[in-house]
C-alpha positions in Angstrom: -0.7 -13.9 6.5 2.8 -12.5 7.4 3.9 -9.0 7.0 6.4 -10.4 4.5 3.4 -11.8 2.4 1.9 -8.7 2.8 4.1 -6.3 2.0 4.5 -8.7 -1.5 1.0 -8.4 -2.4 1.0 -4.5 -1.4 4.1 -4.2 -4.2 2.2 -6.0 -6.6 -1.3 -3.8 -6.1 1.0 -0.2 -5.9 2.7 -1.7 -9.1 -0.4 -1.6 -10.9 -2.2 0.9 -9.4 0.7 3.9 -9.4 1.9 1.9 -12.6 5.5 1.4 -11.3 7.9 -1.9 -12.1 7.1 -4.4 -9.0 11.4 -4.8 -9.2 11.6 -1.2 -8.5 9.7 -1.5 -5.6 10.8 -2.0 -1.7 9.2 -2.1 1.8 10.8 1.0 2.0 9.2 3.1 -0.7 8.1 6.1 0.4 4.2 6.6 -0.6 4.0 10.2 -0.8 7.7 10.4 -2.3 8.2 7.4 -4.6 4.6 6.8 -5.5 2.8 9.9 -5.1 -0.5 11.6 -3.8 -2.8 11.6 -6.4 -6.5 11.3 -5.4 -7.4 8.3 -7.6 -4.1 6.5 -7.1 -5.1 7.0 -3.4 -8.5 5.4 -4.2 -7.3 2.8 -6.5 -4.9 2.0 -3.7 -6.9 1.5 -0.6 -9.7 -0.2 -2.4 -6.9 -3.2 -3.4 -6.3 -3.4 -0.2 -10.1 -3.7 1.5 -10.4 -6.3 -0.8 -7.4 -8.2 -0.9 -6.8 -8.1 2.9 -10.4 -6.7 4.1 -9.0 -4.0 6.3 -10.5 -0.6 6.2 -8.2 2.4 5.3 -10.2 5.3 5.3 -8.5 8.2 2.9 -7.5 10.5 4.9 -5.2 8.2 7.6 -3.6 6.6 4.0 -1.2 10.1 4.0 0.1 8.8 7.6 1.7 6.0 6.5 5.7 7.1 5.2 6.0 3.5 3.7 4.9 0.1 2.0 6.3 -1.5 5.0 4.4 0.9 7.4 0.9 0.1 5.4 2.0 -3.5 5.8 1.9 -3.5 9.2 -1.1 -1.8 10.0 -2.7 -4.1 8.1 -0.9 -7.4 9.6 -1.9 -5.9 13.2 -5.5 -4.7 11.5 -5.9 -9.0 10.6 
């Protein structure tokens, strides 16, 4: 899968999960900014992407990454 195909599906999942239009949505959304910090977005968040891309994001590195397009690429170089 590309990073481009990932960041798509990671757009999708935040749109559902932080309950945000997919259109408003970039590879340069800020996480803790645009989407927010909330523990059970947090949750919601990195359980889509265990199973949708079956990398491991443990909780407390998801704060490290700024950006959809930074989570995207750990997880392109994770696969």
């Amino acid at each position: 899968m590309t990073q481009e195909e990932i960041l798509a599906k990671l757009i999708e999942s935040a749109s559902k999960v932080y309950m945000k239009d997919a259109a408003t949505l970039s590879g340069e959304t800020s996480i803790p900014n645009d989407l927010g910090t909330k523990s059970l977005d947090v949750m919601g968040m990195t359980a889509m992407i265990e199973n949708d891309f079956d990398v491991v994001v443990p909780l407390a590195e998801y704060g490290h990454y700024a950006t959809l397009n930074d989570l995207a690429k750990m997880i392109a170089e994770e696969q």
